[in-house]
DODRENMAR-307847 format. One line per field, with one value per residue (C-alpha): residue number from 1; y negated, z, x. Coordinates in Angstrom, 1 decimal, padded with zeros to 4 digits. Each point is the difference from the previous one (the first is absolute). Last residue first. Layout:
N
resi <- NUM ...
v <- Y ...
w <- Z ...
u <- X ...
END
This chain:
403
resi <- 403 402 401 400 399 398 397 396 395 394 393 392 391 390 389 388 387 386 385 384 383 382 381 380 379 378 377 376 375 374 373 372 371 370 369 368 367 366 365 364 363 362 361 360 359 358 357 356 355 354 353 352 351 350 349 348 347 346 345 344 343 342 341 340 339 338 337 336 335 334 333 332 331 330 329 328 327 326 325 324 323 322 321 320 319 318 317 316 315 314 313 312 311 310 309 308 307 306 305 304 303 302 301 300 299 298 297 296 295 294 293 292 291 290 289 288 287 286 285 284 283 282 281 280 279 278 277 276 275 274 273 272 271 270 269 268 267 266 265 264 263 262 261 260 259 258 257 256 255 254 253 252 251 250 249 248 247 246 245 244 243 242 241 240 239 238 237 236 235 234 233 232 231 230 229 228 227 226 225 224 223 222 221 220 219 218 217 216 215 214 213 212 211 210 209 208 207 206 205 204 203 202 201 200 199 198 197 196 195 194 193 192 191 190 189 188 187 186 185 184 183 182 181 180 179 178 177 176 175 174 173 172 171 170 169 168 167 166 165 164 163 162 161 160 159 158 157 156 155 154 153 152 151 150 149 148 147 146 145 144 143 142 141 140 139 138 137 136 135 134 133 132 131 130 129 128 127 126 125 124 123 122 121 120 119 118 117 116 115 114 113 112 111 110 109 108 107 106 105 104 103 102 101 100 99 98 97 96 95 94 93 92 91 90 89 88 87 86 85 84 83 82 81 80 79 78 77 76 75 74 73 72 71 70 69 68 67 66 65 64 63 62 61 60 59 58 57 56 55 54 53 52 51 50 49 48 47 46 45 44 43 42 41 40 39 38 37 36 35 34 33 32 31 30 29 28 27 26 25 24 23 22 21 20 19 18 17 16 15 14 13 12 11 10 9 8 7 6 5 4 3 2 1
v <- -116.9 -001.4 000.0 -002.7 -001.5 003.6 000.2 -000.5 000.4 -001.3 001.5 -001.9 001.5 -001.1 -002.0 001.8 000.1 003.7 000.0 -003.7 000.2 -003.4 -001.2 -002.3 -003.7 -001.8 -002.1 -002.9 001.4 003.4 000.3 -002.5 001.7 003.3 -002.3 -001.0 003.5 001.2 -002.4 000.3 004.1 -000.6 -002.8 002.8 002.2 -002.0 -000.7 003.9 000.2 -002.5 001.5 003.8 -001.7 -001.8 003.4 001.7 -002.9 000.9 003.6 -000.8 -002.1 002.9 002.4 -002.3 -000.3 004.0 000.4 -002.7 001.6 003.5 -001.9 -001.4 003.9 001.1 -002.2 000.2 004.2 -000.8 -002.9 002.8 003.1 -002.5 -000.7 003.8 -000.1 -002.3 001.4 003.6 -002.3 -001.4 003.4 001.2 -002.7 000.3 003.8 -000.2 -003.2 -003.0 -002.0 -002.2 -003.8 -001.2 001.8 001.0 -000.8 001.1 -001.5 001.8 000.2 002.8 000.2 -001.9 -004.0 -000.7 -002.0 000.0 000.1 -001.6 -001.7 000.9 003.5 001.2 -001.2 001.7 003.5 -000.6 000.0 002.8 002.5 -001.2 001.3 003.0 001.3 002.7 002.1 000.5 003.6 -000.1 -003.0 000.1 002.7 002.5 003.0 -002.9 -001.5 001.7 003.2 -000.2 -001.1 003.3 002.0 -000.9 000.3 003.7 000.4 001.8 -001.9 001.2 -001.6 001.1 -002.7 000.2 002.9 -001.0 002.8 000.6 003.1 -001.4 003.0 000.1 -000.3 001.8 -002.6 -003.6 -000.1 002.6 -001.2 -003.9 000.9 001.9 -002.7 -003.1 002.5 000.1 -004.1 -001.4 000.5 001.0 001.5 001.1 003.5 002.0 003.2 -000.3 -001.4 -003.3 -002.3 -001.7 -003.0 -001.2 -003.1 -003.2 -001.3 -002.3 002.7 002.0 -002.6 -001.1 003.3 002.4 000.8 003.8 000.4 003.3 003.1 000.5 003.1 002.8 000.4 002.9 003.3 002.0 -002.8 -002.7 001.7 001.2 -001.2 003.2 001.5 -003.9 000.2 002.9 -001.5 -003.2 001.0 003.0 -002.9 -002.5 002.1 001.3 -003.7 -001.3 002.8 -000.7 -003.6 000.2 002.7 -002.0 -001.3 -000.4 -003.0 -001.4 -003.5 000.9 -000.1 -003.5 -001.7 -001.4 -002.2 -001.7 003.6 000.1 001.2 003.1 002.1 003.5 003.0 002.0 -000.7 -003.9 000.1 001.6 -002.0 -002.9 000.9 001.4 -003.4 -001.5 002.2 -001.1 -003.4 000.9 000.7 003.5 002.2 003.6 002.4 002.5 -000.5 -000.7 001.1 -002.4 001.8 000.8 -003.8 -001.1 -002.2 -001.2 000.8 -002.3 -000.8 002.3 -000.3 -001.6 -002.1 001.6 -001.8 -003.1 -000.8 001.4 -003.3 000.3 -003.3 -001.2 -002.2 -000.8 002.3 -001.7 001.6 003.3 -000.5 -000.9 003.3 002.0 -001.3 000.6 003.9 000.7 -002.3 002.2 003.5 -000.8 -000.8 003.2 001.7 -001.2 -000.5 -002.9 -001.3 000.4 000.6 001.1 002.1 000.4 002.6 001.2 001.1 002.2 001.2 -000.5 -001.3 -003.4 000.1 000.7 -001.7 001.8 -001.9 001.0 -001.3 -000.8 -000.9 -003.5 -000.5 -003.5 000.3 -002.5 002.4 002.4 003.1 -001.1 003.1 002.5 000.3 000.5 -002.1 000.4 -002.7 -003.0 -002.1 -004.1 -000.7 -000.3 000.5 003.6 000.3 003.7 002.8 002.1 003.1 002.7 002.0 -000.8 -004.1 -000.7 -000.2 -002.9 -002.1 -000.5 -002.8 000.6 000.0 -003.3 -001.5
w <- 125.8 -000.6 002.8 001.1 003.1 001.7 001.8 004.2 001.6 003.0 002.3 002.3 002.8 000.9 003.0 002.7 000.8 -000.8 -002.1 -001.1 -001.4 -000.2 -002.3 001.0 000.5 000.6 002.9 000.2 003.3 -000.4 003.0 -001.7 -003.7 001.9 001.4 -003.0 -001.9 003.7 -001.2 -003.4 000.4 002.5 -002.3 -003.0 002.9 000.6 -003.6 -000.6 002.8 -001.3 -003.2 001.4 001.5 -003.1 -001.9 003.0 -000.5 -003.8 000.9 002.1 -002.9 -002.3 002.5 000.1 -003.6 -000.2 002.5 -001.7 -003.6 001.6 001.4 -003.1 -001.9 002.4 -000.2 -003.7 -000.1 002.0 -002.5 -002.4 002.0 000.2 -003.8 -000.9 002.6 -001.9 -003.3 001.3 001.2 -002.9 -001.6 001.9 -000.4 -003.7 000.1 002.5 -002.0 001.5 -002.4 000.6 -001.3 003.0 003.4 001.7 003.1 001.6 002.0 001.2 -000.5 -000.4 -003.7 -000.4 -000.1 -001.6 000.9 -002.2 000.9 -001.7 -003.1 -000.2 001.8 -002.0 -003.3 001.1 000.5 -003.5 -001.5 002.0 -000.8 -004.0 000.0 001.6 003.3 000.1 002.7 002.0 -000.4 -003.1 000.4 003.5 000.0 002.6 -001.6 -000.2 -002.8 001.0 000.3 -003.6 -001.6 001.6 -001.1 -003.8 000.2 001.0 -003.4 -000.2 002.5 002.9 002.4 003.3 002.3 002.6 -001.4 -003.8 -002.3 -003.0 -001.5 -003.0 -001.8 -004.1 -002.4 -002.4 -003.1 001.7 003.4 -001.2 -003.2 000.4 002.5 -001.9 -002.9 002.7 001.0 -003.7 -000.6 -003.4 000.3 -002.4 001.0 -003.0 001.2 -002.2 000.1 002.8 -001.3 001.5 -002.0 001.0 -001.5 -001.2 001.4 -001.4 003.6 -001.6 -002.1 003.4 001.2 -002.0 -000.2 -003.4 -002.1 -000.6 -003.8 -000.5 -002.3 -002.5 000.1 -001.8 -004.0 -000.7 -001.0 -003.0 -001.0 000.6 -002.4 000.6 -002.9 -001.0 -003.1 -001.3 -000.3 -001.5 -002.7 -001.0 000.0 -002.5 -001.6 000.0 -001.6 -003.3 -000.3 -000.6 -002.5 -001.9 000.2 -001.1 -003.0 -002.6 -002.3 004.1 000.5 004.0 000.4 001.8 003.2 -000.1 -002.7 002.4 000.9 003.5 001.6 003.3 -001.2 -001.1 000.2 001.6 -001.4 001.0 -004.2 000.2 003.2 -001.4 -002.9 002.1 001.7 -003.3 -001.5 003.4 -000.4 -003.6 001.4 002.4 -002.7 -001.4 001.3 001.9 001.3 002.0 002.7 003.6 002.9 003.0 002.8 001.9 000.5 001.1 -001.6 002.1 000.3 002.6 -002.7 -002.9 -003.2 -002.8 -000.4 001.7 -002.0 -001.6 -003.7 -000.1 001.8 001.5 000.3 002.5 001.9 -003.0 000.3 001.6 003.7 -002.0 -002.1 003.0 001.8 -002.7 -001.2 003.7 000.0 -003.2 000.5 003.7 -002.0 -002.6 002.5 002.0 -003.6 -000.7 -003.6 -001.0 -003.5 001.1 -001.9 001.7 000.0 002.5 002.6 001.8 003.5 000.7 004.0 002.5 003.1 -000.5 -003.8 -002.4 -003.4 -002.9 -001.5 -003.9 -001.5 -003.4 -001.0 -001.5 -002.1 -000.6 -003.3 -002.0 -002.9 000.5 000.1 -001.1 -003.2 002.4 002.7 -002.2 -001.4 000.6 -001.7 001.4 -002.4 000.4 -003.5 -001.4 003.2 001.0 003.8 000.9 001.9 001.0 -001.4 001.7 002.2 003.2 000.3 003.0 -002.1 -002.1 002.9 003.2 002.6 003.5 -001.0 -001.6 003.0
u <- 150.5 002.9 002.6 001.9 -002.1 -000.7 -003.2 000.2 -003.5 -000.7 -002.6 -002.5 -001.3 -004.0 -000.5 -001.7 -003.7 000.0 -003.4 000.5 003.1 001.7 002.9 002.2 -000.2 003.4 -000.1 -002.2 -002.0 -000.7 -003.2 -001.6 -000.2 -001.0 -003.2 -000.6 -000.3 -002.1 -002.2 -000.8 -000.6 -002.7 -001.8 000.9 -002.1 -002.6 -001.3 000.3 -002.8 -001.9 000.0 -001.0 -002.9 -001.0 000.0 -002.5 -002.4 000.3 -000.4 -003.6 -001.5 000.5 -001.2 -003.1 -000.9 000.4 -003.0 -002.0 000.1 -000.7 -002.9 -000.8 000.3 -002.3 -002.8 000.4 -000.4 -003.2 -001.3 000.7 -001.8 -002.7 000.0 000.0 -003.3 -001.5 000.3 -001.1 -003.0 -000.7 -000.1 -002.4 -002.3 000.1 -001.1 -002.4 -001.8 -000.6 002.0 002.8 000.5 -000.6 000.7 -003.3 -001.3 -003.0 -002.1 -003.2 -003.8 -000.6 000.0 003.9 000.4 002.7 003.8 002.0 004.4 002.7 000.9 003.6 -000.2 -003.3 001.9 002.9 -002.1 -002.0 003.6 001.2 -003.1 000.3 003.7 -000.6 001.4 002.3 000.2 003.3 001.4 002.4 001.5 000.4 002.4 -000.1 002.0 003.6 001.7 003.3 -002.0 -001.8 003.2 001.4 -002.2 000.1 004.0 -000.9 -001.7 -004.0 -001.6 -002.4 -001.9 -000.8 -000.1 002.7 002.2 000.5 000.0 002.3 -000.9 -002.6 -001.1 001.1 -002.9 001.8 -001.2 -000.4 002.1 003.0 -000.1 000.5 002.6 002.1 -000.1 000.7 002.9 001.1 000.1 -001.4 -003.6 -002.9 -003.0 -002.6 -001.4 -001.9 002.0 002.9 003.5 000.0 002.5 003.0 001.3 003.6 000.8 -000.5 -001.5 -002.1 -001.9 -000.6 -001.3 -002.1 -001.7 000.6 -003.0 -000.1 -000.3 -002.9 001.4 -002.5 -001.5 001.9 -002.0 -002.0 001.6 -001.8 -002.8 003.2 002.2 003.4 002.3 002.9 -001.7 -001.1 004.0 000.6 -002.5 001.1 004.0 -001.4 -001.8 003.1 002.1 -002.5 -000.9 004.0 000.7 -003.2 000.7 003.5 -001.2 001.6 -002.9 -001.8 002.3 -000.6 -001.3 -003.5 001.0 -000.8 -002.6 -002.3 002.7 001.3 -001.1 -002.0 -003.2 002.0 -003.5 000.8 -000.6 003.8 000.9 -000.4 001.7 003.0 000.1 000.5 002.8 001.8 -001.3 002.1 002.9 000.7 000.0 002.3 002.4 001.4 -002.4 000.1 -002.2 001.2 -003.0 001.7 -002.3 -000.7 -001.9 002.7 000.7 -003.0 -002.7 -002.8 -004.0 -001.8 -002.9 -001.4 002.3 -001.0 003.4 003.6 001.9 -001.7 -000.6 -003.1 -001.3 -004.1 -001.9 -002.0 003.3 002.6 003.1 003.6 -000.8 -000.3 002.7 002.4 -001.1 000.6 003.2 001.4 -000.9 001.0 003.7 000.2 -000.6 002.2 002.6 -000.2 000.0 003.4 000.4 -001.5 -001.3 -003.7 -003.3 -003.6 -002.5 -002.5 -001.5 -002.9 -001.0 002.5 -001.2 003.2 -002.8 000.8 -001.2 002.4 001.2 001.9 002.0 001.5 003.1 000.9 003.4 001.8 003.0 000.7 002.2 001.9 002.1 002.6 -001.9 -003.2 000.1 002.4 -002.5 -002.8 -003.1 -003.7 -002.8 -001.1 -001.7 -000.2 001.8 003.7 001.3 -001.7 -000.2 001.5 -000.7 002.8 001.6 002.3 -002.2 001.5 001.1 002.2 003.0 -001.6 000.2 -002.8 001.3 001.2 003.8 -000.5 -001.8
END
């Protein structure tokens, strides 16, 4: 930081402005009379602050010790939002950067202009500050003291010298604000709220750039898609051959086919809940009987009205229970069919155990019957697809060697 900071060399006109030590005046001193003694030296800057649009909507003074205007611009910029936060809600703080201005304005970097007005401590910089305000009309509610900006010696010209700065500062500056009677203020620009999702993912989200329109995504083809269906009003081209719907995506299609055009979920009416409760009702309790105006039984199920409307859909409810009672009249026999198979390949298994009973019975035998026929010589081997006895080879290994 000791290369960023303002020195002596960076003062222009030779002379700096001075806090007084044997009592609280600031008058002007040069480069040669502090030279050598403790020093903070300190410069005052001017932002100017623009709407959205680029207007200058006003400006403020301010004191810095930097050099670098990029980082003058960042400490302006961060001192005025911290002051703002830090001021009392109702009341107004003319300490602030950037106070009295109309809302949305910020402070860029080509707007900051560096006054060549110097001061030896940033105190000195702060009654500079202060004076400023005093002089541009505005009332330094924010000061500590009432007496501020006032400090400067007028015997030796220092205020004289400090007031005719800062008005020509004053005035090319209320030369560059844009008024809101000449150019009214950009409408304020409105915060999308982002979808849960989209703030679970953490990724970065994508915004729909047509006027009025608030869609937010975070994939590209959900983007494309979102336009082509709400804004160009795109014609769907994917048709399907047996009933005539279209869909706009391929995939789309092919859900539709693997699902299948007759689908039951679409085409069976809906019954009410009220309809099916007075239909159970009718089913639990049963038929009553009345007497009708000629003279005739009729029966009515209980709990149902005689209405057109009711009756009809009592019987849409009992004809979806037929076509169920239908359905399970199929699925039992189905259920008897595949008990019988069942029964017929575990006969089929018992079989095919007899069978291999019998032949190890087979094999047993004809094993005895080759023991008979050897007597009590020396068995051999037997092969039972030549019926011969098997040859026997010897095998001679070396006793000495090592293996």
């Amino acid at each position: 930081m000791a290369n960023e900071r303002l020195t002596l060399a960076h003062v222009q006109d030779g002379y700096v402005f001075w806090l007084e030590e044997d009592g609280d005046f600031i008058s002007t001193r040069t480069i040669d009379e502090i030279e050598g003694g403790v020093y903070s030296i300190n410069r005052l800057v001017c932002q100017f602050w623009s709407d959205r649009l680029g207007h200058i909507r006003g400006f403020s003074c301010g004191f810095t010790c930097l050099v670098e205007p990029k980082l003058i611009n960042e400490y302006i910029k961060a001192r005025s939002v911290k002051r703002k936060s830090l001021a009392p809600v109702g009341k107004s703080n003319g300490c602030s950067y950037g106070d009295d201005l109309p809302p949305g304005c910020t402070a860029k970097l080509e707007n900051l202009v560096e006054v060549p007005i110097f001061s030896g401590s940033a105190y000195t910089a702060l009654q500079i500050r202060h004076r400023a305000r005093r002089l541009n009309g505005k009332d330094d509610v924010g000061s500590i003291k009432p007496e501020n900006g006032e400090r400067f010696l007028q015997e030796n010209g220092t205020r004289g010298r400090l007031d005719t700065l800062l008005t020509a500062l004053i005035t090319q500056a209320r030369d560059r604000v844009v008024s809101v009677e000449q150019v009214p203020l950009p409408a304020p620009i409105e915060k999308l709220s982002l979808p849960p999702y989209v703030v679970k993912s953490g990724r970065r989200p994508i915004y729909c750039k047509w006027t009025g329109c608030k869609y937010v995504c975070i994939h590209d083809a959900h983007l494309k898609y979102h336009v082509e269906q709400k804004h160009r009003k795109l014609k769907l081209k994917h048709k399907c051959d047996k009933c005539s719907r279209t869909f706009d995506r391929p995939h789309r299609l092919k859900e539709h086919l693997s699902k299948g055009c007759d689908d039951l979920r679409t085409k069976l009416k809906r019954t009410s809940v009220k309809e099916l409760k007075k239909a159970r009702i009718a089913i639990r309790t049963g038929p009553t009987v009345s007497l009708s105006n000629d003279n005739t039984i009729a029966s009515t199920p209980s709990g149902v009205s005689n209405n057109t409307e009711s009756n009809k859909g009592v019987e849409d409810t009992l004809l979806q229970n037929a076509v169920l009672k239908k359905t399970n009249a199929d699925l039992m026999e189905n259920n008897a069919k595949l008990k019988k198979t069942n029964a017929d390949l575990i006969e089929k298994n018992s079989d095919l155990s007899k069978t291999n009973a019998d032949l190890r019975k087979r094999n047993a035998d004809l094993m005895a019957q080759v023991t008979g026929m050897s007597g009590t010589a020396e068995r051999k081997p037997f092969s039972t697809l030549t019926n011969k006895p098997m040859r026997q080879t010897k095998l001679n290994f070396p006793v000495n060697k090592r293996y």
